[in-house]
C-alpha positions as CSV (number, residue, x, y, z in Angstrom):
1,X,0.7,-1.1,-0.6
2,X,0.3,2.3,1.0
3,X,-2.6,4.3,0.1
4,X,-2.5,8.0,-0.1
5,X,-5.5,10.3,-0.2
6,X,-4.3,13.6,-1.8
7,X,-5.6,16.9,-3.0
8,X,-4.6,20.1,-4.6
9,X,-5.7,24.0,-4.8
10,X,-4.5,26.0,-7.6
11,X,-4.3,29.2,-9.1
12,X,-6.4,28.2,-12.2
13,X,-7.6,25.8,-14.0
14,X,-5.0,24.5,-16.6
15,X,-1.2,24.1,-16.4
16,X,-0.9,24.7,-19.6
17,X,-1.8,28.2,-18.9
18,X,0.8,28.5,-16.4
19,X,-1.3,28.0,-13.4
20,X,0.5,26.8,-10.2
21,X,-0.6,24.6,-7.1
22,X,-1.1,27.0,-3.9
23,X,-2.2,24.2,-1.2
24,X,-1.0,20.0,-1.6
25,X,-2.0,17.7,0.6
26,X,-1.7,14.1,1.1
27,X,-3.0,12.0,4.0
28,X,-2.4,8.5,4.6
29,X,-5.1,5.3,5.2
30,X,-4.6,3.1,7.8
31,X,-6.8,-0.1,6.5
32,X,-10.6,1.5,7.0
33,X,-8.9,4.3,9.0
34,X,-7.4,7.7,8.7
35,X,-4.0,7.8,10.0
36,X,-2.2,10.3,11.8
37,X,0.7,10.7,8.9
38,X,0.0,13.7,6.8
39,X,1.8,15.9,4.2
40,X,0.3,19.6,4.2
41,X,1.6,22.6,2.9
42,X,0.6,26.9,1.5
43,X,2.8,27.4,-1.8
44,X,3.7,30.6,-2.8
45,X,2.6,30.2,-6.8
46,X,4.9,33.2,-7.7
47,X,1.8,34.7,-9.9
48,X,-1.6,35.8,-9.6
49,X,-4.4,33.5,-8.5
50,X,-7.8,34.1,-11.1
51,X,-10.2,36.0,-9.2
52,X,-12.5,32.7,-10.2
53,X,-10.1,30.2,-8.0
54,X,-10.0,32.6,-4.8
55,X,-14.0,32.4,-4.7
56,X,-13.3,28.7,-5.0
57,X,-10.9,28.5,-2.1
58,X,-10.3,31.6,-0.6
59,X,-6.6,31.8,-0.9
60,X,-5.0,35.3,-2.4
61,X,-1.5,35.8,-3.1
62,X,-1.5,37.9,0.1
63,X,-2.2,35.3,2.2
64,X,0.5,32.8,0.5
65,X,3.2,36.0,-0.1
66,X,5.2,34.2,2.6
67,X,4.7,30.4,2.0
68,X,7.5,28.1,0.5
69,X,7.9,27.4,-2.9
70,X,7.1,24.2,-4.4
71,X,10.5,23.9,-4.9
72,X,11.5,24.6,-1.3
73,X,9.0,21.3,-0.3
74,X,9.5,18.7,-2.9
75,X,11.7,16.3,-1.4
76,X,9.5,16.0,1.2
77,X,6.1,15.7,-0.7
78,X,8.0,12.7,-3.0
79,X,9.4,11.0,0.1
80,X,6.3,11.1,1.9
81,X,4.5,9.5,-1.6
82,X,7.1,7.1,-2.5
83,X,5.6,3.9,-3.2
84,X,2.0,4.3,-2.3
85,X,-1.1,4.2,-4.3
86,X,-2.5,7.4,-4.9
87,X,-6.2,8.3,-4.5
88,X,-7.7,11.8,-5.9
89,X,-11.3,12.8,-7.3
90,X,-10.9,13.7,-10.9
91,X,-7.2,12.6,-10.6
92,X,-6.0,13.6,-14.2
93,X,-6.3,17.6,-12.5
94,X,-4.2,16.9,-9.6
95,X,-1.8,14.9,-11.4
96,X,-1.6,17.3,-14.3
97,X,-0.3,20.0,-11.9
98,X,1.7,18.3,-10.0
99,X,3.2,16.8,-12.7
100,X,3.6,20.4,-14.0
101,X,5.5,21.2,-11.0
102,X,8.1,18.6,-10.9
103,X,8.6,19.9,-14.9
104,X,9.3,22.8,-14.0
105,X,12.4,21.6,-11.6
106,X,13.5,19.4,-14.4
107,X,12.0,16.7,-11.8
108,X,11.0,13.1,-14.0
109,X,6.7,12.5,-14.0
110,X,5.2,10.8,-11.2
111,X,5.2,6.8,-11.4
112,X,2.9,6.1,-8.6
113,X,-0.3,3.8,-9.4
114,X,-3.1,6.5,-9.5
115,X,-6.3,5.6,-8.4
116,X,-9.8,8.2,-10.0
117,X,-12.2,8.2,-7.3
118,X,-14.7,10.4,-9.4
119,X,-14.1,7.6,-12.6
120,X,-15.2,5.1,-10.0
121,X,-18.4,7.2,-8.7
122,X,-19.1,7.7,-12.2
123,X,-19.4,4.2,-12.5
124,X,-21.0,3.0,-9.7
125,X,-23.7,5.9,-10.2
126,X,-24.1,6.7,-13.7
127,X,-26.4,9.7,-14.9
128,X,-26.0,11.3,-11.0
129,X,-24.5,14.1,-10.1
130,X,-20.4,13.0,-8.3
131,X,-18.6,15.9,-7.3
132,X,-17.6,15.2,-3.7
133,X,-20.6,17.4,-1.9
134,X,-22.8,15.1,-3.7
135,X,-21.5,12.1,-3.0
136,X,-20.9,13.3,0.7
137,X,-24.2,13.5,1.0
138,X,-25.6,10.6,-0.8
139,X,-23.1,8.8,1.5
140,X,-23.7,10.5,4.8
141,X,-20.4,12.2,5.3
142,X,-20.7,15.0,7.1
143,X,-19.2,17.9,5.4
144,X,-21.4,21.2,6.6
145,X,-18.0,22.8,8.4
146,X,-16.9,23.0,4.4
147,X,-18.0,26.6,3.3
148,X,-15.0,26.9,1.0
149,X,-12.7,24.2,-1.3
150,X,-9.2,23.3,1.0
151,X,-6.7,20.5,0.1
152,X,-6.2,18.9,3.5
153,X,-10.6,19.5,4.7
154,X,-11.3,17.4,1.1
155,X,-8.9,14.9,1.0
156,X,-10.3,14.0,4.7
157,X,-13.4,13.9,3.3
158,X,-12.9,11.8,0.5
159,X,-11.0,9.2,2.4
160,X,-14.4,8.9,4.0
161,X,-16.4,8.6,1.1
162,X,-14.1,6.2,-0.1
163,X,-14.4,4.2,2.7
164,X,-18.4,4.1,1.8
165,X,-18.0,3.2,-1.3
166,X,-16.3,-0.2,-1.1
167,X,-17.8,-0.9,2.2
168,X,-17.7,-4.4,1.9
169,X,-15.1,-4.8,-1.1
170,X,-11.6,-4.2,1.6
171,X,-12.4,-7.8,3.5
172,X,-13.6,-10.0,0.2
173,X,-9.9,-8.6,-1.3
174,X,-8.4,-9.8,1.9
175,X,-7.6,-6.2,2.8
176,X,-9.0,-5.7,5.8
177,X,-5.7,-6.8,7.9
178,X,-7.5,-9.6,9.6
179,X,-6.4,-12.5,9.8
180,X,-7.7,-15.7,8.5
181,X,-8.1,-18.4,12.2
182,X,-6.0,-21.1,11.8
183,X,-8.6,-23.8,11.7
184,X,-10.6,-22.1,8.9
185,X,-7.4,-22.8,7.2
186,X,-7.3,-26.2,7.9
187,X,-10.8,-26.4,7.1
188,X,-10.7,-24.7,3.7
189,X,-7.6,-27.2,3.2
190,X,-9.6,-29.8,4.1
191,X,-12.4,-29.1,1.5
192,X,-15.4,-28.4,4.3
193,X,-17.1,-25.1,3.7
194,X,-18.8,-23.5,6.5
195,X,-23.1,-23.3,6.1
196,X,-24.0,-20.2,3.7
197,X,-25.9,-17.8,5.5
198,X,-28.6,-16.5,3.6
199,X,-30.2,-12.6,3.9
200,X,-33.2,-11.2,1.9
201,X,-33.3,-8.1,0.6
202,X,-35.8,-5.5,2.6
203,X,-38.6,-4.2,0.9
204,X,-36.6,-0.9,1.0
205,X,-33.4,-1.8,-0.5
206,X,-35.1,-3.7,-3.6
207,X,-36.8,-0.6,-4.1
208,X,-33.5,1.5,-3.9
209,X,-32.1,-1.9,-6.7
210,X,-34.6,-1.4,-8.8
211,X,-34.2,2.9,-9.2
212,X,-30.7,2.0,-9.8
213,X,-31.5,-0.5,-12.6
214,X,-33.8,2.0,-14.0
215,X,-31.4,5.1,-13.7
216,X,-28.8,2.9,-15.3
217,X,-30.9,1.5,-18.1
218,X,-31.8,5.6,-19.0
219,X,-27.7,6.8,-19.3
220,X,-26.8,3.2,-21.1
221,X,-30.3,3.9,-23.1
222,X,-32.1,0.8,-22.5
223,X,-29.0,-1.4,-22.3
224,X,-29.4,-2.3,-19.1
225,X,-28.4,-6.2,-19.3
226,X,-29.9,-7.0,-16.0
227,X,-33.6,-5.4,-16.6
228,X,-33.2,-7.4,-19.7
229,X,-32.2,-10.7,-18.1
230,X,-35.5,-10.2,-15.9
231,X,-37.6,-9.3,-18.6
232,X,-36.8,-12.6,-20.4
């Protein structure tokens, strides 16, 4: 299945309120890669952005006065998405307004599966802080060219912290678009099993196990099952 990476600014911070998307953009993975296929578009929001939003992202309604609608790009945002999974940090926002949008044209909800890349930091860090600057830098992503919030600059950085956070996880789901040797095959078929290779832990990284034992024994409040496991 496709995977798309996508992001949105807006004008505030609830739909509800009547707040409208001003940038949308989606960028496609190749495997572990980036592709070159991209959706990227300025909306005109046809109201006034919150003061609070432009210090987010910079964007004023004079700036966007001249920018499409969302209704003059929709058809191509929904071809460009059709079918793919869709990857977004703290997805319900983005999904919400977009979802908003298409309501608006009388357009059905999206049906895509939807993938929360900050409910899966959350989990895989519990108790730490997971907006993407943190986790760009617990992850060594470079992001210091980001002075202000943009659609297409964060969903380019996410794909990359994505790709650190299941380092590992695309080629054990058989994802990684190599493929299995044909003897291996004929081996597995065969029942013979290739010699395990065993790797110890460095002293570093059993230090960096046991803070995260610890840090997730504190936010479960000493329900930690694996300190208690090694306690017994």
């Amino acid at each position: 299945m496709r995977k798309i990476v996508l992001d949105t600014e807006t004008t505030g911070l609830s739909p509800s309120d009547g707040h409208r998307i001003i940038e949308l953009a989606a960028i496609e993975l190749d495997g572990r890669r980036v592709s070159t296929q991209r959706f990227h578009r300025y909306l005109n929001p046809e109201r006034e952005i919150d003061a609070g939003a432009v210090a987010i992202h910079g964007l004023t309604n004079e700036r966007l006065q001249n920018e499409p609608c969302f209704a003059d790009i929709v058809d191509g945002f929904l071809e460009f998405i059709e079918g793919a999974e869709l990857m977004a940090h703290n997805a319900p926002f983005d999904m919400g307004f977009i979802n908003h949008e298409l309501n608006l044209l009388g357009r059905p909800p999206l049906t895509n599966k939807v993938v929360d890349t900050l409910k899966m930091a959350r989990e895989m860090h519990p108790g730490k802080k997971n907006n993407l600057d943190a986790l760009c830098s617990r992850y060594e992503v470079d992001n210091q060219h980001r002075s202000l919030h943009g659609a297409l600059l964060d969903t380019e950085l996410l794909a990359e912290v994505y790709f650190a956070m299941t380092r590992g996880q695309e080629s054990l789901l058989g994802e990684d678009h190599t493929p299995m040797p044909r003897h291996a095959k004929m081996n597995q078929a065969q029942g013979e099993r290739p010699p395990v290779r065993l790797l110890s832990a460095s002293e570093e990284e059993l230090a960096l196990h046991e803070q995260q034992m610890a840090d997730i024994d504190k936010a479960s409040k000493g329900n930690c099952l694996w300190k208690k496991l090694v306690a017994a």
